[in-house]
C-alpha positions as CSV (number, residue, x, y, z in Angstrom):
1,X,5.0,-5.7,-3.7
2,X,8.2,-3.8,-2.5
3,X,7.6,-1.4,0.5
4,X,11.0,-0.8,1.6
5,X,10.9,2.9,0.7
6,X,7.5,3.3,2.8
7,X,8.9,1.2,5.8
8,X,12.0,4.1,5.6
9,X,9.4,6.6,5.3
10,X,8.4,5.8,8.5
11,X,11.2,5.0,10.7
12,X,12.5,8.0,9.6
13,X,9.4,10.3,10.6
14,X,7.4,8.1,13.2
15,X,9.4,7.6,16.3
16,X,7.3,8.2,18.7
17,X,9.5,10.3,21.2
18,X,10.5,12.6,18.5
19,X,7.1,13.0,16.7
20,X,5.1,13.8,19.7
21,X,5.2,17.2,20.6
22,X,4.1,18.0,17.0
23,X,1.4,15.4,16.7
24,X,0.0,16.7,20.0
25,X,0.0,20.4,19.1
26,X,-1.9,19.1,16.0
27,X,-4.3,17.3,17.9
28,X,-4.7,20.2,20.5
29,X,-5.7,22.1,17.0
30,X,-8.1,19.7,15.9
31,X,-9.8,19.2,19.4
32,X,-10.2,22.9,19.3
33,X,-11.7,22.4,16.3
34,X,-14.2,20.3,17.7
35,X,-14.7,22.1,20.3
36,X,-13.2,19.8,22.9
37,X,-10.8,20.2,25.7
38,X,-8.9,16.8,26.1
39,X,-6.0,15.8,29.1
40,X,-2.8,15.7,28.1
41,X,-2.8,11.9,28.7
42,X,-5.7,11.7,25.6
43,X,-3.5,13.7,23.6
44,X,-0.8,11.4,24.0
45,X,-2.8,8.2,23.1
46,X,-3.8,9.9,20.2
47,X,-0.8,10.9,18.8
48,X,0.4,7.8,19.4
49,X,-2.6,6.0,17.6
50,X,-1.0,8.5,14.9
51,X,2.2,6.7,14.8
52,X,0.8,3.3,15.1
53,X,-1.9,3.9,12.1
54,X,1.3,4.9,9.6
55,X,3.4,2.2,10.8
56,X,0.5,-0.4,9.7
57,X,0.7,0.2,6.0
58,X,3.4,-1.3,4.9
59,X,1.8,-5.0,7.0
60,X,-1.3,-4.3,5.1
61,X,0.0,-3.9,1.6
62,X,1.6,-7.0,2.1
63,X,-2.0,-8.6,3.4
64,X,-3.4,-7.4,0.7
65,X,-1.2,-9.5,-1.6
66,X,-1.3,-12.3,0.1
67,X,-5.0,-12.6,0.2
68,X,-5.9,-11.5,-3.5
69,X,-3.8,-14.0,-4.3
70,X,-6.4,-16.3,-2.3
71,X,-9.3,-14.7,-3.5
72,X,-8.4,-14.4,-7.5
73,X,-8.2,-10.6,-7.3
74,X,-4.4,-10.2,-7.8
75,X,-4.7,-7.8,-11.3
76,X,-7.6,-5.4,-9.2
77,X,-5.1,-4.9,-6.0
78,X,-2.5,-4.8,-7.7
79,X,-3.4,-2.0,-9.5
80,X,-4.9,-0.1,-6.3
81,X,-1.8,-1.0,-4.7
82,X,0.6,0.1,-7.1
83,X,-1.1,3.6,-6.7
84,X,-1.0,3.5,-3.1
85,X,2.8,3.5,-3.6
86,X,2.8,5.7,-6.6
87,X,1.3,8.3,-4.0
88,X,3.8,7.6,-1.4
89,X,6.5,8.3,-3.8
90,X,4.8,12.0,-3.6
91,X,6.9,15.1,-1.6
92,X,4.3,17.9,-2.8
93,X,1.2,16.0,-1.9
94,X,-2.3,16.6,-0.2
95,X,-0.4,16.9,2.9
96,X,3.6,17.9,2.0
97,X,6.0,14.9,3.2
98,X,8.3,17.9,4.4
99,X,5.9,18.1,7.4
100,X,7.4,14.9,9.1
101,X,5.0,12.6,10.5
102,X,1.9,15.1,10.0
103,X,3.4,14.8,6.1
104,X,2.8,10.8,6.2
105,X,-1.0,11.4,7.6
106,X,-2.1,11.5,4.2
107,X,-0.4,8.9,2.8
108,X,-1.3,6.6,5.1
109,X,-5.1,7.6,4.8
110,X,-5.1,6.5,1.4
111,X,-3.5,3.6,1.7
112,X,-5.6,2.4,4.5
113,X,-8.8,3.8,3.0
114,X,-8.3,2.2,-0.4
115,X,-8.0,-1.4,1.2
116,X,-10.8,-1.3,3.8
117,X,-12.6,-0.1,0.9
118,X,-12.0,-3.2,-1.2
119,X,-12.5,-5.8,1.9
120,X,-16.1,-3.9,2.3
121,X,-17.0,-4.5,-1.4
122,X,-16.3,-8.4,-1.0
123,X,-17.9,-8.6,2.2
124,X,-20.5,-7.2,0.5
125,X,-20.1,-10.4,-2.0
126,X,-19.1,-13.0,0.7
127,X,-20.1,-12.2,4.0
128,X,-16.0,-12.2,5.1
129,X,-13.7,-9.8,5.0
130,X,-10.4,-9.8,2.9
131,X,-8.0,-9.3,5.3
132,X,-7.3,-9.9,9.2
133,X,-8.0,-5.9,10.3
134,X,-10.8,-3.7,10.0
135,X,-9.4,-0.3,9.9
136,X,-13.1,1.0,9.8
137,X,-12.8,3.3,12.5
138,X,-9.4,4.2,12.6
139,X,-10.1,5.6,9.1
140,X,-12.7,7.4,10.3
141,X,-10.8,9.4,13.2
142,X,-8.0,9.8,11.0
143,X,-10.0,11.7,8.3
144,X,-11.7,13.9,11.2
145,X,-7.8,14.5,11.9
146,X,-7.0,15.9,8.4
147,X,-10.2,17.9,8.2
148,X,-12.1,19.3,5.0
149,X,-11.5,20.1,2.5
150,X,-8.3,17.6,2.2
151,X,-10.1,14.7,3.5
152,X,-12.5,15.3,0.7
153,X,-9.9,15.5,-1.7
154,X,-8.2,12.4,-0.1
155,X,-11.5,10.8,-0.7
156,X,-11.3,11.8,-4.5
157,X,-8.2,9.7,-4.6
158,X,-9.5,6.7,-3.2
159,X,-12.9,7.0,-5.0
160,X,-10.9,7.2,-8.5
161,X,-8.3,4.5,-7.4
162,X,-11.3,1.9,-7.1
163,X,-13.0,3.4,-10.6
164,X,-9.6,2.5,-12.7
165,X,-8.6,-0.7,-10.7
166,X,-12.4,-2.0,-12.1
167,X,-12.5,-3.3,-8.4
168,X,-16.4,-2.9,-8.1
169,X,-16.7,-5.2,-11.2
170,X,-14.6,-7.6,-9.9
171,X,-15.8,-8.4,-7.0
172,X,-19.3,-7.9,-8.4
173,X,-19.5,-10.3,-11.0
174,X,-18.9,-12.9,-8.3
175,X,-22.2,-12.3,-6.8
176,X,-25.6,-13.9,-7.8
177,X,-28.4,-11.4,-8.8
178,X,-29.5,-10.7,-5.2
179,X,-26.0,-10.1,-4.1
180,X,-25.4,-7.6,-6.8
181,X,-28.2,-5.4,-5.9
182,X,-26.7,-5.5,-2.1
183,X,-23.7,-4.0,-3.7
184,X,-25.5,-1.4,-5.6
185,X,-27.3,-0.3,-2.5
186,X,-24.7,-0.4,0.5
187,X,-20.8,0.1,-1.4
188,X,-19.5,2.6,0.6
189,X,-15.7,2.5,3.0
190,X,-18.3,2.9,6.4
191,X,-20.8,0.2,5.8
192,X,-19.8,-1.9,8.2
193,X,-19.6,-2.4,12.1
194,X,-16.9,-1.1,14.3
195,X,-14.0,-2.4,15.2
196,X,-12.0,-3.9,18.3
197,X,-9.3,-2.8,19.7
198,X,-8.8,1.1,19.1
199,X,-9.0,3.1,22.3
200,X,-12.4,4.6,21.6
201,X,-12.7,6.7,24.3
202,X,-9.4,8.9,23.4
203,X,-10.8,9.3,19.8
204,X,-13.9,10.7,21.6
205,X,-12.5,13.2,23.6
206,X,-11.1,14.6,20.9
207,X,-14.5,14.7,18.3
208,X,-12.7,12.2,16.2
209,X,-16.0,9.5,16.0
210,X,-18.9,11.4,14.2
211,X,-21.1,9.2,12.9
212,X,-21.0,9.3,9.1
C-alpha cells in the first residue's frame, strides 16, 4: 500500500515548530470549550500529541498490511485502507486540508479510527489484537478535539467504511457460535481497555477523556 503522498502530507504540515502556535490556539479553544483552563506547558504536550497522532498513519497502514496478510484478511483491509487513502487524497474535506495541520486532523482520525476499529472486531474473535498499538484513547481525545457535529460525521465515515469492506463478516465467520454473539453484543471502536503510553494527564486538563 503506497503512502508516499500522506508521508508528504505531513512533513509538509506537521513540523512541530511551525505548527504550534496554531494547534495551541486550537487547543486553547477547545479547553474553553470544556470549560478548562490548562498551562501553557499542557498546551504544548497536546499539540504536540497532535503532531505525533498524524505522523502515525502512514506506520499503521503499513501494519495493517502486514498483519492481514497474517491473519487472512487482506481483501477486507484492503478495501478499508484503500478508502483511508481515497480520503486523504480530499482538499474540501470534513476538515479543509487548506487549514495546515488542523486540515490533517481529520484525516488522520479516520484513518486511525477505521483500524482500531477492525483490531477490536478480531479481538472480539481472538482475544488479540491485530496490530502492535492501541490507539484507543488517542482516538478518543482526538474526536473530543474535532468536536460535534464533525466528529459525528467523521464517525459516519468510518461506520460505512466497515459496512462496505464486509469487515464484520469477516472476522465473524471465524468465530464459533458463542463468539459470534460476543460480537453482536460488544462491536463498537471503545470496547476495550486503555492504553499505555499517552500522557493522560495533559489530555485531562484539557476535557479531552470523557468516558464514552
Amino acid at each position: 500500500m503506497q503512502t508516499e503522498a500522506i508521508e508528504k502530507q505531513i512533513r509538509d504540515n506537521c513540523n512541530f515548530a511551525i505548527a504550534k502556535n496554531e494547534l495551541v490556539e486550537l487547543l486553547t479553544a477547545v479547553a474553553n470549550r470544556h470549560d478548562r483552563n490548562p498551562d501553557a506547558q499542557e498546551l504544548e504536550e497536546v499539540a504536540r500529541f497532535i503532531c505525533e497522532y498524524i505522523e502515525q498513519v502512514p506506520y499503521m497502514i503499513k501494519v495493517a498490511v502486514t498483519s492481514a496478510a497474517s491473519v487472512g484478511l487482506e481483501t477486507e483491509v484492503n478495501c478499508i485502507l484503500s478508502a483511508v487513502i481515497s480520503y486523504w487524497k480530499l482538499e474540501d474535506d470534513v476538515i479543509p486540508d487548506q487549514l495546515g495541520v488542523i486540515g490533517l486532523i481529520d484525516d488522520a482520525y479516520c484513518s486511525l479510527s477505521l483500524l482500531q476499529s477492525v483490531s477490536d472486531h478480531y479481538r472480539l474473535q481472538t482475544g488479540k489484537f491485530m496490530f502492535p498499538d492501541d490507539l484507543t484513547i488517542a482516538n478518543r481525545a482526538i474526536r473530543e478535539i474535532i468536536g460535534e457535529p464533525y466528529a459525528a460525521e467523521l464517525d459516519r465515515f468510518v461506520l460505512h467504511t466497515m459496512n462496505d469492506a464486509a469487515i464484520m463478516d469477516a472476522v465473524k465467520s471465524f468465530a464459533d457460535q458463542e463468539k459470534q454473539l460476543q460480537f453482536d453484543m460488544h462491536g463498537t471502536i471503545w470496547s476495550h481497555d486503555s492504553a499505555g503510553a499517552i500522557n493522560n494527564a495533559a489530555l485531562d486538563a484539557l476535557g479531552l477523556l470523557k468516558t464514552p
